[in-house]
C-alpha positions in Angstrom: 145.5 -215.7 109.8 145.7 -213.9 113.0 143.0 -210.7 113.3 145.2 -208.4 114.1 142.5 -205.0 113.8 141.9 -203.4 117.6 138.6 -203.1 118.5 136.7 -199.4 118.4 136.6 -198.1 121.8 133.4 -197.8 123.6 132.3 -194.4 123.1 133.2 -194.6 119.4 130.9 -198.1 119.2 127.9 -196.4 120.6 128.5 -193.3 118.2 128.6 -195.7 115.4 125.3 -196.9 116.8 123.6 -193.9 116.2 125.3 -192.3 113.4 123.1 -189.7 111.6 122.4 -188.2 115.0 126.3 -188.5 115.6 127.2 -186.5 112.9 124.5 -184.2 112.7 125.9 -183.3 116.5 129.5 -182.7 115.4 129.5 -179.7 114.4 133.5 -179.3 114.8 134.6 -182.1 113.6 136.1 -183.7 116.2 134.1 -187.1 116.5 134.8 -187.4 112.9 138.6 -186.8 113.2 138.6 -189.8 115.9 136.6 -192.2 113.9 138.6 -191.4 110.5 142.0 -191.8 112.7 140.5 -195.6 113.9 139.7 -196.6 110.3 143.1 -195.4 108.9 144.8 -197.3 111.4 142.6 -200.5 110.8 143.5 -199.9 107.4 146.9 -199.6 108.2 146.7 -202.5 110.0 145.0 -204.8 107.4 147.6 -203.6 104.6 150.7 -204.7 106.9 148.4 -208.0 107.4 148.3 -208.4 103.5 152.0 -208.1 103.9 152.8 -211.0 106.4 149.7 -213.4 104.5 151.1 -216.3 102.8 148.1 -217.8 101.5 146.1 -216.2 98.5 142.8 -216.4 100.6 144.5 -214.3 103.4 145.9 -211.8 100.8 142.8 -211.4 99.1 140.6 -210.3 102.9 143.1 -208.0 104.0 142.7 -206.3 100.6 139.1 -206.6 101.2 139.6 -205.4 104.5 141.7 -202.5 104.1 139.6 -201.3 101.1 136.4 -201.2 103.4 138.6 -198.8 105.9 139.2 -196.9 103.1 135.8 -196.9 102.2 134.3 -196.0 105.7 136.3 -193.3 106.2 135.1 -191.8 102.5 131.8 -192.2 103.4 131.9 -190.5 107.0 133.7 -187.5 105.3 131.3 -187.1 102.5 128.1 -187.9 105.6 129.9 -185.2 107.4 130.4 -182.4 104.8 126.6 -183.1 103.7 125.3 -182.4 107.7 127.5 -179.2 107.6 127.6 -177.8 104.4 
């Protein structure tokens, strides 16, 4: 199966580096609404991959893979309310 998921851009890979002090920093939001818009469209992504798999195995990793989009994105929300609250 062909990985079909794009690659974070730079910026966003070094803010992933440093994460607590990345979200501690955004106080508006905006670095969260960029890395939440990359992980719904990798999700996006690995659901229309699910779509085009023929074999079980590739079914069950986009599943997998779309369900730790989903994930990631939860948990950044939730990191982001707690810095902000």
């Amino acid at each position: 199966m062909k990985n079909e998921l794009a690659a974070a851009p730079a910026d966003l890979q070094r803010r992933l580096g440093a994460l607590h002090d990345a979200i501690k920093a955004d106080r508006d939001g905006g670095d969260l609404r960029r890395l939440d818009n990359y992980f719904a469209d990798c999700e996006a992504r690995a659901r229309q991959m699910r779509l085009r798999a023929s074999e079980y195995d590739d079914k069950a990793f986009a599943d997998l893979l779309a369900d730790a989009c989903g994930a990631s994105r939860r948990v950044l929300q939730q990191a982001w309310q707690l810095a902000h609250a």
